[in-house]
C-alpha positions as CSV (number, residue, x, y, z in Angstrom):
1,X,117.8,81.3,-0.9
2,X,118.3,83.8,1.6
3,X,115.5,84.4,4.2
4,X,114.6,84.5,7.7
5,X,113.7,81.3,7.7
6,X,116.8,79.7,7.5
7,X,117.8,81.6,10.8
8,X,114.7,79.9,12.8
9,X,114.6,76.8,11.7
10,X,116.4,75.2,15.1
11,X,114.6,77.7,17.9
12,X,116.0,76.5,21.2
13,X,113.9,73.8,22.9
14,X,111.8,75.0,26.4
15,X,111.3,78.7,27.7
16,X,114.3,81.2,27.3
17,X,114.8,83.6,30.1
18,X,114.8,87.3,29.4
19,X,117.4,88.7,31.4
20,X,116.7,91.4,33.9
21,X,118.2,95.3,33.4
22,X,121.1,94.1,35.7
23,X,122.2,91.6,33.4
24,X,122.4,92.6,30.0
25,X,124.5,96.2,31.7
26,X,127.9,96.1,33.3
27,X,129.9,99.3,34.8
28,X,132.6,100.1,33.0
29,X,135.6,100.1,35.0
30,X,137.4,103.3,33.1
31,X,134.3,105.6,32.2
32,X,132.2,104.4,35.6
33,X,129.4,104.3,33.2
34,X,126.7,101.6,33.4
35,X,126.1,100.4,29.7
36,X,124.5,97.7,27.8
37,X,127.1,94.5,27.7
38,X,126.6,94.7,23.6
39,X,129.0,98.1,23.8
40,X,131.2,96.8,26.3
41,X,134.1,94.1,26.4
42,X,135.1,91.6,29.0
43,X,138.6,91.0,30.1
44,X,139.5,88.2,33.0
45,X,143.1,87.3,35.0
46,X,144.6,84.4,33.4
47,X,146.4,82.0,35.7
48,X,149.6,83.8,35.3
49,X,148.3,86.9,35.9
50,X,148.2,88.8,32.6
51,X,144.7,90.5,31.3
52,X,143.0,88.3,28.8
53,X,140.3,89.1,26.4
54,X,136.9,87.1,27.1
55,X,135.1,88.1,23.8
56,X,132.3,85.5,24.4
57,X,132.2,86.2,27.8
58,X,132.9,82.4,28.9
59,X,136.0,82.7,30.4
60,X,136.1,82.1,34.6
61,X,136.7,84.5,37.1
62,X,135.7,87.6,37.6
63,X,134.8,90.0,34.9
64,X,136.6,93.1,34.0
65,X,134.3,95.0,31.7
66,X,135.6,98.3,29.1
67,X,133.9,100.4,26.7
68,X,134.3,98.5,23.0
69,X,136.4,101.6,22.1
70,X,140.2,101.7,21.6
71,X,140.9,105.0,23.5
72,X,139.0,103.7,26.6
73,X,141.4,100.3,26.3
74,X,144.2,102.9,26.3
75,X,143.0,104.6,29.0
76,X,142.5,101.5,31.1
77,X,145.9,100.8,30.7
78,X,147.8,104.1,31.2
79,X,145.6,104.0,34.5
80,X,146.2,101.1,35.8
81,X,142.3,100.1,35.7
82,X,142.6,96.4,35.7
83,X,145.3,96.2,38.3
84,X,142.7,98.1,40.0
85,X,139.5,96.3,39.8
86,X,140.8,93.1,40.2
87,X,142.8,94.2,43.1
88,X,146.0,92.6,42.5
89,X,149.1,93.4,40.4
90,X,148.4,92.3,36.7
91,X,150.5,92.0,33.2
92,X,148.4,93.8,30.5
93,X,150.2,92.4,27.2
94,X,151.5,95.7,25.0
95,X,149.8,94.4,22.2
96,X,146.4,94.1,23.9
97,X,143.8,96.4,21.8
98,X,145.5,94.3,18.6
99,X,144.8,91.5,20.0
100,X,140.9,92.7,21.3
101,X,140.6,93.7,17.9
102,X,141.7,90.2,16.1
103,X,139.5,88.5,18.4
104,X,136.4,90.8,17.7
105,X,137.4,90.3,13.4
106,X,137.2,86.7,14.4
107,X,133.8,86.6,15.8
108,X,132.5,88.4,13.0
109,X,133.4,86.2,10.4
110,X,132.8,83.4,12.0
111,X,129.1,84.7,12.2
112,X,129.1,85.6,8.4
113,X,130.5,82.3,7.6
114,X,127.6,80.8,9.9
115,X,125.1,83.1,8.2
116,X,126.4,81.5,5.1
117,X,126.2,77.8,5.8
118,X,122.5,78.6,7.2
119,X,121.5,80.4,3.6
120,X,121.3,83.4,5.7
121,X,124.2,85.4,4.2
122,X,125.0,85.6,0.3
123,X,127.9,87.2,-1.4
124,X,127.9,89.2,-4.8
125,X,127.3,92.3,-6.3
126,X,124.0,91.0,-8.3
127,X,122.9,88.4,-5.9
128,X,123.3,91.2,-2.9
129,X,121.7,94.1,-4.9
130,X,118.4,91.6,-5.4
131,X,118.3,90.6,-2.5
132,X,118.4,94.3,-1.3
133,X,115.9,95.2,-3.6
134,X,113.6,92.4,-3.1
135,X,113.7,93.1,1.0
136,X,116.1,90.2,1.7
137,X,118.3,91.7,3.6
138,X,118.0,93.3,7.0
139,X,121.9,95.0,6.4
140,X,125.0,95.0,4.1
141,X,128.3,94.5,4.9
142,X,130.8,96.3,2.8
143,X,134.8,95.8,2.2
144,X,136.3,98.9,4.3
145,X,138.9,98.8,1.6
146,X,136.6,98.6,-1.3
147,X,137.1,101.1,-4.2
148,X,135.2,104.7,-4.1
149,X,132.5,103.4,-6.6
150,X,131.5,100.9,-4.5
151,X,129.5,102.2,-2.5
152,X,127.6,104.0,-5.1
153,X,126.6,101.0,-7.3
154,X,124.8,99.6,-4.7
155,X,123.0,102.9,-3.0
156,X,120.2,102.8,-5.0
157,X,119.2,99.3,-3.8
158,X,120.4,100.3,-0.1
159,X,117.0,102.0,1.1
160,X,117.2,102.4,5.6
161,X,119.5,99.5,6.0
162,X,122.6,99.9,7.4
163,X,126.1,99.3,5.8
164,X,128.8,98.5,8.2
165,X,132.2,98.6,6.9
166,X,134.5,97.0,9.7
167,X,135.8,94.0,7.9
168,X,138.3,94.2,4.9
169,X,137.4,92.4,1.5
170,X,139.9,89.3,2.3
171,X,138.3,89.3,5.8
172,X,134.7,88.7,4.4
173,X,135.7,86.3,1.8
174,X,137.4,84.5,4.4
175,X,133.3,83.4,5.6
176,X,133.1,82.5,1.7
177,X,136.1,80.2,1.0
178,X,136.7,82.9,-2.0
179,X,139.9,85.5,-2.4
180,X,137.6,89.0,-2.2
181,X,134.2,89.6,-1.2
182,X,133.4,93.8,-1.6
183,X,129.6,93.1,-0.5
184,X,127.7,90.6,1.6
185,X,123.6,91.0,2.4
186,X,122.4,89.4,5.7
187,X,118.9,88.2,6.1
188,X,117.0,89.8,8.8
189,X,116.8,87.2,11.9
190,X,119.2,86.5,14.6
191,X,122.3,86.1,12.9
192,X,121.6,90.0,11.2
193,X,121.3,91.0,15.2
194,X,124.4,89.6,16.2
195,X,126.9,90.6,13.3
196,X,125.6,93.9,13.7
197,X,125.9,94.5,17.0
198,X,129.5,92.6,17.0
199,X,130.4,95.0,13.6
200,X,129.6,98.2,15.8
201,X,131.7,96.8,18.9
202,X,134.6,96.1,16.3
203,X,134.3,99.2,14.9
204,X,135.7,100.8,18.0
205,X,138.7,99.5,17.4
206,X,139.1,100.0,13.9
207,X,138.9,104.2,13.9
208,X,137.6,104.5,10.1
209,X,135.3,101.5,10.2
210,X,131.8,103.1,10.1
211,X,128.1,102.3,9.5
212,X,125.9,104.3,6.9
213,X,122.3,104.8,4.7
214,X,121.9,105.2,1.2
215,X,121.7,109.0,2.4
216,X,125.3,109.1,3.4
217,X,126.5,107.4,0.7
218,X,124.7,109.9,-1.6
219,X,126.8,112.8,-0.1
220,X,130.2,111.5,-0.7
């Protein structure tokens, strides 16, 4: 069944530092503004010298940090940002916001498919709209490619949550082992945090991706 409880049944062992102001914000090398890490992406010089993608920030080196937004990545590069801040001549692939993109999709359904394994994530339209309805769910994921009546069978269940609509129906049945998945609730806990704050950093790079309330779904 899905629940929180699923999400916190392996807390981590000992005390768990809060980090300070200065590290959960970078500077963002294109804007100059000082933002959460959560909206941002890190990039690092490979060994050859071309720009590669850190997306879980785990890569050595030092860190090259953009706004999780495709025209800031385009501006970067018509710039010459990361030549720039790394202070050195650099090849930025042609292909790179595709490939920050992939990588971001990746992440996400490799939390959904985690979510799932954990009994934290449940796909469906009747399982998802009880779980919605019997306050299950902390948010919904919902196929950006689904049909227009999608989105309108399951408002009435939606109440405050958010729907984010970054991944397409094959992607999120990719985390299910099944050909399409249109819906998929998440139960509130950690794993509801971090798919929604990966969705909204992928859905800078995917222009019609969005994130709406029963409200907004009302009006279409």
């Amino acid at each position: 069944m899905i629940g929180s409880a699923a999400i916190d049944a392996a807390p981590p062992t000992g005390p768990v530092p809060t980090p300070s102001r200065r590290e959960r914000e970078r500077r963002c090398v294109v804007t100059g503004a000082v933002e959460p890490r959560d909206g941002l992406v890190r990039f690092v010089v490979g060994p050859d010298g071309a720009i590669v993608p850190d997306i879980d920030e785990r890569l050595p080196g030092r860190g090259i940090w953009v706004e999780a937004k495709r025209d800031v990545l385009d501006k970067a590069v018509a710039k010459n940002a990361f030549a720039r801040a790394a202070g050195a001549k650099v090849a930025v692939p042609a292909d790179l916001a595709e490939r920050v993109a992939s990588l971001l999709a990746a992440r996400v359904i490799a939390q959904v498919a985690m979510a799932r394994r954990a009994g934290a994530a449940l796909a469906g339209f009747e399982k998802v709209q009880a779980a919605l309805r019997e306050g299950r769910a902390a948010l919904l994921l919902e196929a950006r490619d689904c049909g227009a009546d999608a989105p309108r069978r399951i408002a009435g269940a939606l109440g405050a949550r958010p729907v984010l609509r970054t991944l397409a129906g094959f992607e999120l049945a990719s985390a299910f082992g099944r050909d399409v998945v249109v819906h998929v609730a998440i139960a509130p806990g950690r794993f509801a945090e971090t798919i929604e704050r990966e969705c909204r950093r992928l859905a800078g790079f995917r222009p019609d991706a969005a994130g709406a309330t029963d409200t907004e779904l009302d009006r279409r």
